[in-house]
Structures are given as structure tokens and as C-alpha cells.
C-alpha positions as CSV (number, residue, x, y, z in Angstrom):
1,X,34.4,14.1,55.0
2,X,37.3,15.5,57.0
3,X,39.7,13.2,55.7
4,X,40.9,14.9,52.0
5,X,40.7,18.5,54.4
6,X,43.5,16.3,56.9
7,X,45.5,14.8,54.3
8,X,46.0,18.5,52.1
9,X,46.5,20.8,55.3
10,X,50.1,18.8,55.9
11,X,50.9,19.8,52.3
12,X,49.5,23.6,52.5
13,X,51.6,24.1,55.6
14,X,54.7,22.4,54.1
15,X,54.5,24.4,50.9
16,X,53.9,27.5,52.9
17,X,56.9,26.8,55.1
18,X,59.1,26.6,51.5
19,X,57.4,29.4,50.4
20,X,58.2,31.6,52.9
21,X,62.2,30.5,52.8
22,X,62.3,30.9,49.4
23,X,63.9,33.6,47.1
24,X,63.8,36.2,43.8
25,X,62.3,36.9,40.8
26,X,62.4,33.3,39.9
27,X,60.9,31.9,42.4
28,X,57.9,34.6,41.7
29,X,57.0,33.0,39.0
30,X,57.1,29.5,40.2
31,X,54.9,30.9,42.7
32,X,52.5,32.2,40.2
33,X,52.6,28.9,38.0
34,X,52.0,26.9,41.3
35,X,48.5,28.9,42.2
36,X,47.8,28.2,38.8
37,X,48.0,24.7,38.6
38,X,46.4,24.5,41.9
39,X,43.6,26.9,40.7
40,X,43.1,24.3,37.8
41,X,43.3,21.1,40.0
42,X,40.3,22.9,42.2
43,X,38.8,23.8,39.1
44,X,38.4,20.3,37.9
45,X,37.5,18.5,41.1
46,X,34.7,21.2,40.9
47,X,33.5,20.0,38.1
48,X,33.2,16.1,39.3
49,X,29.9,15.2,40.0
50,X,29.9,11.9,39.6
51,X,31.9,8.3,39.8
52,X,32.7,8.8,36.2
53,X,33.4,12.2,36.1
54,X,36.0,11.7,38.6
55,X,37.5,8.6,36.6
56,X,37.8,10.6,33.3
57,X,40.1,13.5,35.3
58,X,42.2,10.9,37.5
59,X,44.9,10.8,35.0
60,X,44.6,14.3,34.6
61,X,44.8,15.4,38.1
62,X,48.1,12.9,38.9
63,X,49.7,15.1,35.8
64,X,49.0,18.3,38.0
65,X,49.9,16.8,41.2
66,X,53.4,16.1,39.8
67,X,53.4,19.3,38.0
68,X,53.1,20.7,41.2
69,X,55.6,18.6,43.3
70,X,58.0,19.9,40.5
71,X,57.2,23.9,40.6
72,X,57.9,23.2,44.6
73,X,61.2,21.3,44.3
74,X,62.1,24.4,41.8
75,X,61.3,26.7,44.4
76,X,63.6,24.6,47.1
77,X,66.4,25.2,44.9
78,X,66.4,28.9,45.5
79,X,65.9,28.2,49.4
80,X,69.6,29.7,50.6
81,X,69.7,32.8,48.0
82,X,67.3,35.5,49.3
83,X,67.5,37.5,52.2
84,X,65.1,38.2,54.5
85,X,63.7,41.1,52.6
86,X,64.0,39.2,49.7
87,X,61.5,36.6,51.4
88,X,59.2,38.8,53.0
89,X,58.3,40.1,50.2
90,X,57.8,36.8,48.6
91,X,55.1,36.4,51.7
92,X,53.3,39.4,51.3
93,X,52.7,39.0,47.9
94,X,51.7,35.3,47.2
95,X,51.0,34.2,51.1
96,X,46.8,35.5,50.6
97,X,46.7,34.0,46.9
98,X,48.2,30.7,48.0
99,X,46.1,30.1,51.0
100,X,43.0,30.8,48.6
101,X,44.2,28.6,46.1
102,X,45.0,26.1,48.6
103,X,41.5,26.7,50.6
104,X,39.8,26.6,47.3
105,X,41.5,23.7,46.5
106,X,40.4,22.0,49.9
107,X,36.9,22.6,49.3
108,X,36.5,21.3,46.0
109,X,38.2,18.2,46.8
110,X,36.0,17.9,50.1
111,X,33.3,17.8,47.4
112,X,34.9,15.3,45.0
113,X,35.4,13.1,47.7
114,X,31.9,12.2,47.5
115,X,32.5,10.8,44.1
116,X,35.5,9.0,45.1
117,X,38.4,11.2,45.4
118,X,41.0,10.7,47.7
119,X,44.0,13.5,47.6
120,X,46.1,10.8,47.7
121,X,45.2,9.8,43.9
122,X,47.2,13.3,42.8
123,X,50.5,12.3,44.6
């Protein structure tokens, strides 16, 4: 059960570490589109309760796992144009929402993984 928990943390952490060298008004709202699509990716492996469940969302959840890959390759771009104002504000305002989207995230995939998940499936 600790496996999906082991292979998402190296992710979190990674996107944190972008996060936090990341830059403007832009990048806010790649922020804000990321916690979303990670909201929704928790919010669907919620809702799998079963072998099939799970195999009617698989497609699904690859499209946000690439949606997501995409929002953090955006952010990258902006990596060398903030200061470090710039960026600590950046971290005080998204670093509590994205470690909750990224917890809740966790936790609902710990859950699908009973149904046969694996985080892998969304890469």
C-alpha cells in the first residue's frame, strides 16, 4: 500500500522545488490550473471503487497526467524571470494549497490502488 504514496512523493517534491523557483503573474495561474487538475485527478480516483471503475477513468486520468506534465513545463519556462520576492510570494501563496492537493491526491490514489491503480498509469 505504500507503493503509489513512494512513487508520487518524488513528483510532489520535484514540482515543489519548480514551484518555488518559479516566477509572476503567469505562472500564478499555471499554479492555479495545476491544483485544479490535480484536485480533479484525486477526485476521480475517489470515486473508483472497483476493477471497472478504475478501467473506465484510465484514459481519463493519463489526459490529466499529461495535462499536468504540461502546466509544469509552462511553469519551468518562467524559472530565471522572478526575483526572489517575486518567488516567495509564489510560495506563500500556493505552497499550503499544493501540498493539499498533492496529499489529497496521495490519498485517493492509496485508495484506488486497491482497485488496480498504479500512479505510473497517469505518466
Amino acid at each position: 500500500m505504500k507503493k503509489p504514496f513512494t512513487l508520487l512523493l518524488p513528483s510532489f517534491l520535484s514540482f515543489l522545488a519548480l514551484l518555488f523557483t518559479s516566477c509572476g503573474s503567469s505562472p500564478a495561474s499555471l499554479c492555479e490550473d495545476l491544483i485544479e487538475e490535480t484536485n480533479e485527478i484525486a477526485e476521480i480516483l475517489n470515486g473508483i471503487e472497483s476493477k471497472d471503475d478504475y478501467e473506465d477513468v484510465k484514459e481519463d486520468l493519463k489526459e490529466r497526467g499529461k495535462k499536468c506534465r504540461e502546466l509544469t513545463a509552462e511553469l519551468k519556462k518562467f524559472d530565471d524571470e522572478l526575483s526572489k520576492e517575486e518567488k516567495d510570494e509564489l510560495e506563500e501563496e500556493y505552497e499550503d494549497k499544493l501540498k493539499d492537493a498533492f496529499g489529497n491526491m496521495m490519498k485517493a490514489s492509496m485508495k484506488a490502488a486497491q482497485h488496480g491503480f498504479n500512479p505510473s498509469d497517469i505518466k
